[in-house]
N, C-alpha and C positions, 0 to 999 in steps of 0.2 A: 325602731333601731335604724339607724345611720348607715347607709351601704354607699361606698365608695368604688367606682370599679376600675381597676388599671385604667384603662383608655383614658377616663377622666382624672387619673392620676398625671397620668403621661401628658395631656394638654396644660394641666397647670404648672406643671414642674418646669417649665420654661419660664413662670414668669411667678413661679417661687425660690427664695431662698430664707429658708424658716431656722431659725437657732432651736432646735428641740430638746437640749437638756445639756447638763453642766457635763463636758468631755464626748459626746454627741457629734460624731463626724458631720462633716458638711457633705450631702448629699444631693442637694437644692430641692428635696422633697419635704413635705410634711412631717414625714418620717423617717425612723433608719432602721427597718427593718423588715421583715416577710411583706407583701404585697395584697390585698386584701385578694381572696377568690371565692367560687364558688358557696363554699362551706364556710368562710371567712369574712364578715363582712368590714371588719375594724383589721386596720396593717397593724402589724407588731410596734407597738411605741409611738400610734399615732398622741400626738397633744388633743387635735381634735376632737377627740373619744370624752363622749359624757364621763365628768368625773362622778363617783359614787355620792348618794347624799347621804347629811347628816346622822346619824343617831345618837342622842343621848345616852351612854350604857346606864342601867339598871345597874342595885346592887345584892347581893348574892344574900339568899336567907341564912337564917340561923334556925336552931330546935324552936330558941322561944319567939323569933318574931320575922315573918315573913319578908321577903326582898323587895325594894323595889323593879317595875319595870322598867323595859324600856323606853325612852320618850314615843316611839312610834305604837307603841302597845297598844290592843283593844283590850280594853279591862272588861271580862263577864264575872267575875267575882271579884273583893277589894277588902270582906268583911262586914260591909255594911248593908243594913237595910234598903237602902237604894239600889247597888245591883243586885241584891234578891230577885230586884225585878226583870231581869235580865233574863228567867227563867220562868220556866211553866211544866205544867206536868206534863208528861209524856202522852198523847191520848192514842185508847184505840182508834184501830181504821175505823176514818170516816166519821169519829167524835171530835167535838170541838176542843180545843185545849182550855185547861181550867190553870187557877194559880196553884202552886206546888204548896206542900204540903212540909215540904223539907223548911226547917227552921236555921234561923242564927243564930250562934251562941258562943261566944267570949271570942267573936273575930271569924267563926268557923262557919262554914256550911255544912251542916249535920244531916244528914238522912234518919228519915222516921220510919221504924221498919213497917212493910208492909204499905206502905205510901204507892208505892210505885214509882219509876224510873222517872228522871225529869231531864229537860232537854231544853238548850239555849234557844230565845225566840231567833236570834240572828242566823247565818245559814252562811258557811262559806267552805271552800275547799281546799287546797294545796296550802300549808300553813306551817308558821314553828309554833308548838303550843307550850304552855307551864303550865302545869297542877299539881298543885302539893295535898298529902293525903295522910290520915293518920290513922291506923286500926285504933278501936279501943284498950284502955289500957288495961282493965279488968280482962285477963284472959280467956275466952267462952268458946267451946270446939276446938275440931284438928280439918285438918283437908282444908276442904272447900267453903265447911262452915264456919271459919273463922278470920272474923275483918273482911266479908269478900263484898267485890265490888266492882266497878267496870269503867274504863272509860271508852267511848264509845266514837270513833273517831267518823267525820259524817254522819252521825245516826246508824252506823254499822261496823267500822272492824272495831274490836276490842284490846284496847289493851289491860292486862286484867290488874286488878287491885284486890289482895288478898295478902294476909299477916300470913308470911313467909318464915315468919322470925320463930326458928327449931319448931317447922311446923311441915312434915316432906307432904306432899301430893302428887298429881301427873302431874307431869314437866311442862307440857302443854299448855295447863290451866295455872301456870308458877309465877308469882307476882312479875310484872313486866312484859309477861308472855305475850304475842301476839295470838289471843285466845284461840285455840284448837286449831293453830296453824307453827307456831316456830318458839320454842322455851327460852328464856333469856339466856345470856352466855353468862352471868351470876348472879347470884343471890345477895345484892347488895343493899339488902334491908336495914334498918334502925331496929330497934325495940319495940314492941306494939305501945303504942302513946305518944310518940317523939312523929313529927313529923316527914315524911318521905317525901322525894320529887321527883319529878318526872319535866322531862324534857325532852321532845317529840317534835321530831318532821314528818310530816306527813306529806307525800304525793298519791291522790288518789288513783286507783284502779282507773283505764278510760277503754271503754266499747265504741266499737261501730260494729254496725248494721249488728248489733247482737253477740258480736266476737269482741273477745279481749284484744287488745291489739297493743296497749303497755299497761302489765301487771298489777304495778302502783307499788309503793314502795314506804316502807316506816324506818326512822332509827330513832332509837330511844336509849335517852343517859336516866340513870337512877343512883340519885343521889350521886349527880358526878362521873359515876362508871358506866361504861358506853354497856348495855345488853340486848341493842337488837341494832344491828348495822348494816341498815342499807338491806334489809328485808323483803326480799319480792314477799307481796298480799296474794297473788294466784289469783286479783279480781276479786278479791272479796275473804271472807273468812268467818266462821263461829264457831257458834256451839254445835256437834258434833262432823258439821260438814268443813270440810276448805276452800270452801269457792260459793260468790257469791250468788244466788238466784236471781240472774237478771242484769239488766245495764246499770254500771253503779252510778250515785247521781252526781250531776256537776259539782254541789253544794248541799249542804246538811248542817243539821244542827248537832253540835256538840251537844250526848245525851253520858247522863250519869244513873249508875245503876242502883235500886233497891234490889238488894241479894237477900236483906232481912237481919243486918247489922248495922250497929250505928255508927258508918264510917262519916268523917268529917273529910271536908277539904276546903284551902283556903287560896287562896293567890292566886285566881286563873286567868291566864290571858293568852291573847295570841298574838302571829304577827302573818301578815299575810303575804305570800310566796308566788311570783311570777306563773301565771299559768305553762302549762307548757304546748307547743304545739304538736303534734303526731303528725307525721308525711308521710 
């Protein structure tokens, strides 16, 4: 990023006189407005300030057929046999990863119960993500045991997936939930069979020397309605704890859960999010 400092403001303003926008005082600076300073490195209404790039917008799913992305999107699912390969099974510590076990089937990424959890080979951090999900439609259990599921933000916080729909549980563990840490503010589920979505920023947890030092932060829309906004993580989060054991990592793979139902999901992609720095 472009730091401009008064002083060097000050020596070329003598031998600028810039037009900076349509009704735009003549000020014979670059700009017409606040100064750049310490905290500030771009002045209010500089021209010279990197314009934003491009994006193509995506367009918005439906029940029967998924959306496109956005032109800058990394696609880890599409439907197809080829990004299947975008994934691998989850392995114990210290085992090598094998290819997953999760199938495709009419567009969907299906979970095989009992398979075990599976997780993106790619590995990255601070992100917007998409994933669309769908319980099954033959209704089986209440609570926990029905449609449940995970999405696994770095290989660690969860946001959980579970058929919500006239289905009460802990709040905690309530589709959208940031699992075992914060309940969504609604219950803005479809039907079990119809497709749900998720749409999620994620900033991760960041340590030094072993201390938390910015929390890390989620907000997540489902189906549209904002139910987790702007969420302190506490450094981490799960099943029955709130805080994570340990430095959370730079990057991680987006993992998806075997709970032991056959949830589907299809459209998944991300978009990746300016690191942040800590001072």
């Amino acid at each position: 990023m472009r730091f401009v400092t008064p002083t060097l403001i000050s020596l070329c303003s003598a031998a600028l006189l810039v037009t900076v926008g349509r009704g735009a005082p003549n000020t014979g600076l670059p700009f017409y407005g606040d100064a750049p300073d310490k905290n500030h490195p771009w002045a209010v209404h500089d021209q010279n300030r990197p314009q934003p790039k491009r994006v193509e917008p995506g367009t918005f799913s439906t029940v029967a057929q998924p959306g496109k992305p956005p032109s800058d999107a990394i696609i880890l699912f599409d439907g197809t046999d080829a990004t299947l390969g975008n994934w691998e099974a989850d392995p114990k510590p210290g085992a090598a990863p094998e290819p997953t076990k999760w199938i495709v089937k009419d567009g969907a990424l299906e979970c095989v119960p009992k398979s075990g959890y599976i997780r993106t080979k790619e590995q990255f951090g601070d992100c917007q993500l998409h994933v669309e999900w769908s319980a099954p439609t033959a209704v089986q259990g209440d609570s926990q045991g029905r449609g449940n599921s995970g999405v696994f933000l770095s290989g660690a916080v969860e946001v959980q997936v579970l058929d919500n729909y006239n289905n009460p549980t802990y709040a905690d563990g309530f589709a959208a939930a940031v699992y075992g840490t914060n309940p969504p503010l609604a219950n803005a589920l479809r039907a079990p069979g119809e497709f749900q979505v998720y749409d999620i920023i994620f900033r991760r947890p960041i340590y030094d020397n072993g201390k938390v030092v910015d929390a890390g932060y989620v907000t997540v829309f489902c189906n549209g309605v904002l139910v987790q906004d702007h969420t302190p993580l506490e450094g981490g989060g799960g099943h029955i704890k709130r805080t994570f054991a340990g430095p959370f990592p730079e990057k991680g793979p987006l993992k998806l859960q075997d709970h032991g139902n056959p949830v589907r999901f299809r459209n998944i992609w991300y978009r990746p999010l300016p690191t942040r720095s800590i001072v």
